[in-house]
C-alpha positions in Angstrom: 3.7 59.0 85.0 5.1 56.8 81.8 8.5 55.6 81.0 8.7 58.5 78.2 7.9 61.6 80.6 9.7 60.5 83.8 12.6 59.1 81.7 15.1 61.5 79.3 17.8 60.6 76.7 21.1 61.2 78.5 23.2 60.2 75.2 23.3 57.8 72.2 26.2 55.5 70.9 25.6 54.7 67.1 27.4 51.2 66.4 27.8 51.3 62.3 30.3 49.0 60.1 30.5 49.8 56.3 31.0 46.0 55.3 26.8 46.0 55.8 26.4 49.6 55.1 28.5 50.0 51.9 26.7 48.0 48.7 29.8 47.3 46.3 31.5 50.2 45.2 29.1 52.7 46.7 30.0 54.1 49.5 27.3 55.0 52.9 28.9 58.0 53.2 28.2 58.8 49.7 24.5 57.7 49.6 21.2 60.0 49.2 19.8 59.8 52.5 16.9 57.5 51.4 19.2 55.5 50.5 21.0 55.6 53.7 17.9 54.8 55.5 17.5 51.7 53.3 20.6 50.4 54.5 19.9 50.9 58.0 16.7 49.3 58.2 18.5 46.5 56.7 21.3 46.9 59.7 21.3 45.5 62.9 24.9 45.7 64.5 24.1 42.7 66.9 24.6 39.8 64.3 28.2 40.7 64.6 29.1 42.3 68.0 27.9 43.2 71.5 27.7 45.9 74.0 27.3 45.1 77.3 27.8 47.5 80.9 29.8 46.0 83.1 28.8 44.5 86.6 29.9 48.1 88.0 28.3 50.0 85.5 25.3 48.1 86.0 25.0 48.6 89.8 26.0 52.9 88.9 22.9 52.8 86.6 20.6 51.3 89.3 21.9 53.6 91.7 21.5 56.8 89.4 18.0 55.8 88.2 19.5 55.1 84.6 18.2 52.5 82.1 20.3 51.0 78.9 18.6 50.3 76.2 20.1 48.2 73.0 19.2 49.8 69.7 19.5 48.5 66.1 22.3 50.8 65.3 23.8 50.7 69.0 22.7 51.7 72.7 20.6 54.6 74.0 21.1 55.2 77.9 17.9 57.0 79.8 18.2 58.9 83.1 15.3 59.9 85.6 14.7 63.2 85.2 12.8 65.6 87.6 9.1 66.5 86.4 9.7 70.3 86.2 13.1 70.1 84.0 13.0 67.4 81.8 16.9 67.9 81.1 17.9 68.0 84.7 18.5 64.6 86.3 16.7 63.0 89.2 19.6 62.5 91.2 22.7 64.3 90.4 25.4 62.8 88.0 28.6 63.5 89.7 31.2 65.0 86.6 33.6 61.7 87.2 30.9 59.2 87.1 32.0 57.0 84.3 30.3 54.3 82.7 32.1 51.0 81.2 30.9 49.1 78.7 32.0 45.5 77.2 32.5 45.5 73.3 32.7 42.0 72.4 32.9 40.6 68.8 30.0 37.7 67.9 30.9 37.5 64.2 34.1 34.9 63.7 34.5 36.3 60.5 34.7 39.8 61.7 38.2 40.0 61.6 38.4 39.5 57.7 35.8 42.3 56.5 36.8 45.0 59.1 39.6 47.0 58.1 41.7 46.7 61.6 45.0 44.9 62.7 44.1 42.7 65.5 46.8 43.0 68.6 47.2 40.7 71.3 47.4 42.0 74.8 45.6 44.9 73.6 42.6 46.6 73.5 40.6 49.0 71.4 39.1 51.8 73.5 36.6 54.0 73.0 36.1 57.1 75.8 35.5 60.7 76.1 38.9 61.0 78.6 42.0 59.7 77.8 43.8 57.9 80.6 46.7 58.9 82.5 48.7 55.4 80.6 47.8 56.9 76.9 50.0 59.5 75.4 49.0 63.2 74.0 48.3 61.3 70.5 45.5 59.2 72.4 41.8 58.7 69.7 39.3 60.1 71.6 35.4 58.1 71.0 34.2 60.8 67.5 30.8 62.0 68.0 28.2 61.4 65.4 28.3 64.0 62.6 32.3 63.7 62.8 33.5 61.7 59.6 35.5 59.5 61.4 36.4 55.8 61.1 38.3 53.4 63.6 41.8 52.4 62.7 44.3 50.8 64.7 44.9 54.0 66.6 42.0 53.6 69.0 44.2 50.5 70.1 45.8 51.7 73.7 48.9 50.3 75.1 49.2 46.9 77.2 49.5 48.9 80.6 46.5 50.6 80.2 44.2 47.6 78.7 45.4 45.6 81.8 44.3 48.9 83.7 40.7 48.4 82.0 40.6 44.5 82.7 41.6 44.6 86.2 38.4 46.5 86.6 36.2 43.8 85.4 34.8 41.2 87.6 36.7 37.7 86.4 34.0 36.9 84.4 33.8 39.4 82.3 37.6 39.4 81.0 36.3 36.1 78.7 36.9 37.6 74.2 36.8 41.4 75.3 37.6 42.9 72.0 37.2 47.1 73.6 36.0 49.2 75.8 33.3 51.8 75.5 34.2 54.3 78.2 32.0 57.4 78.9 32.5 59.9 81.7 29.7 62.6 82.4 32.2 65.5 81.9 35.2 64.9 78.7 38.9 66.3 78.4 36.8 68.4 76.1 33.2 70.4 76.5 32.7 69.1 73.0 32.2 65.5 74.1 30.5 66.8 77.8 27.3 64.2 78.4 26.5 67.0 81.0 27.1 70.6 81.2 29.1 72.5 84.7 25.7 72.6 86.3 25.1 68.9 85.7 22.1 69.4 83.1 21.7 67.0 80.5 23.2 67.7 76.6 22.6 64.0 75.1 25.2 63.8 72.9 25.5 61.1 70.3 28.8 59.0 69.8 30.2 57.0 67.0 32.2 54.0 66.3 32.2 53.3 62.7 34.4 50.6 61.5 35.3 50.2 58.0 35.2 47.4 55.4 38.4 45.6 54.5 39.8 45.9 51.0 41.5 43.3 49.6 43.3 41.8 46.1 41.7 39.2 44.7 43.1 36.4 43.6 41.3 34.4 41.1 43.0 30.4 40.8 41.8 28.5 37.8 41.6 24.7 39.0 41.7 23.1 35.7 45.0 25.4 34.5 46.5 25.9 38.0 47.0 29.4 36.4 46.5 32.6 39.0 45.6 35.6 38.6 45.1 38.3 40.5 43.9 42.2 40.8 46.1 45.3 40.3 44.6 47.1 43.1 42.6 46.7 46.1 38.6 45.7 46.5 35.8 46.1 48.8 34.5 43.6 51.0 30.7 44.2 51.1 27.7 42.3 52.1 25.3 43.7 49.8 26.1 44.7 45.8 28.6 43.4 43.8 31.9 44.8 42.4 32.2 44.2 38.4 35.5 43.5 37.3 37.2 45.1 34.2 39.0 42.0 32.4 40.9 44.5 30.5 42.2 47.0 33.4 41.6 45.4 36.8 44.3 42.6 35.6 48.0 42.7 34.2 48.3 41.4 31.3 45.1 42.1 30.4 42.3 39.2 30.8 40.0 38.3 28.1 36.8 40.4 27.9 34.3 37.8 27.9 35.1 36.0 31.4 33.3 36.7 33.9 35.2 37.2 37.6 32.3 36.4 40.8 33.0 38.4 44.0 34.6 36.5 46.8 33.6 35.1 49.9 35.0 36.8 53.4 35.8 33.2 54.2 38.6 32.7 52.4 41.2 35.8 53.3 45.2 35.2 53.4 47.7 38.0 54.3 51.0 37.7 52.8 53.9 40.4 53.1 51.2 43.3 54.5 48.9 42.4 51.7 45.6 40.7 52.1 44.3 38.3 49.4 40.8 37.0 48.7 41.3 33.9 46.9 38.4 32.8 44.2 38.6 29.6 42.5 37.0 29.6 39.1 
């Protein structure tokens, strides 16, 4: 029997960032859904970051007759299922099997488009159950069709990260930016991956970062004159943000210069505020 009868989705995890999805000012989340689709076929999340199980989740999926499979937008996990129920699993999934995943970051520059405080000592996780470390306020993974972004609050505390990296082989403790974290039953039937009599739901999960807005500073090297914006601007791969000489600066700019988008290279923070700086 092929891959595609024996084998059923048991859930999905879409990996999106709105630095590639958002095109200048326009937002994904504001985009026809053709357009959507053109941005997603232009997206692949591994040219900045990487998911990866971990040596123990790798030996639970061998043992459970699973298969992980890396998508454009993320990671798909299969399951054997029997031939007569195609949402019932070939071997039971017990309701505290949990499955770890690495989230490592590829991208150097990531920290200066993705709108996140980097912590040391700490971890960003995402899981369906919140550990016993994490308090009542703890960000539990968002599934798909919730409009939800990651902030700084999916960060969890140094006792329980060293909780999470003690259960890694040495190895594997090397630039681990967070922890994907999926047990087959939640803290809430919402995010279940199976239901109380262990049949599969195949739920998909999100982590959606955003893009990083910034001021931008524009430094004239012939007057050593700066200027810079009176409010915040995106950081996008694709489109460009036009500048209004006249509003976007105080004083006022004059009309006819024309103000180029800046690089992500070149990002300063200063006070809480970050800068792009763009030398004209």
């Amino acid at each position: 029997m092929s891959f595609n009868l024996t084998y059923g989705l048991l859930f999905e995890v879409t990996f999106l960032h709105n630095y590639f999805l958002n095109s200048g000012e326009d937002t994904y989340a504001g985009m026809s859904t053709p357009d959507k689709e053109k941005m997603l076929q232009k997206f692949d999340y591994d040219s900045f970051a990487a998911i990866t199980p971990t040596v123990e989740t790798q030996t639970r999926l061998r043992n459970y007759k699973m298969a992980f499979k890396p998508t454009k937008t993320g990671i798909r996990v299969y399951v054997k299922v029997k031939e007569a129920d195609e949402t019932d699993p070939y071997i039971s999934l017990p309701p505290d099997l949990k499955l770890d995943f690495i989230v490592s970051v590829k991208d150097y520059q990531f920290e200066n488009y993705t709108d996140l405080e980097f912590v040391p000592d700490q971890l960003f996780l995402f899981s369906n159950v919140k550990p016993s470390t994490e308090p009542v306020t703890f960000k539990y993974i968002s599934k798909s069709n919730e409009n939800v972004l990651i902030s700084n609050a999916y960060l969890v505390s140094e006792k329980t990260t060293a909780q999470f990296l003690s259960e890694l082989h040495t190895a594997e403790r090397q630039d681990v930016f967070g922890i994907l974290s999926l047990s087959m039953k939640a803290d809430t039937a919402a995010k279940n991956i199976v239901t109380d009599s262990g049949k599969m739901i195949t739920p998909n999960f999100k982590i959606h970062f955003d893009n990083r807005k910034t001021l931008w500073r524009y430094i004239n090297r012939k007057t050593a004159i700066t200027i810079r914006t009176n409010a915040v601007k995106p950081l996008t791969y694709s489109g460009f943000v036009e500048i209004d000489p006249a509003a976007d600066f105080t004083p006022s700019q004059l009309p006819d210069t024309q103000y180029p988008n800046p690089s992500v290279k070149s990002i300063t923070k200063n006070d809480g505020d970050y800068y792009s700086e763009i030398f004209i």
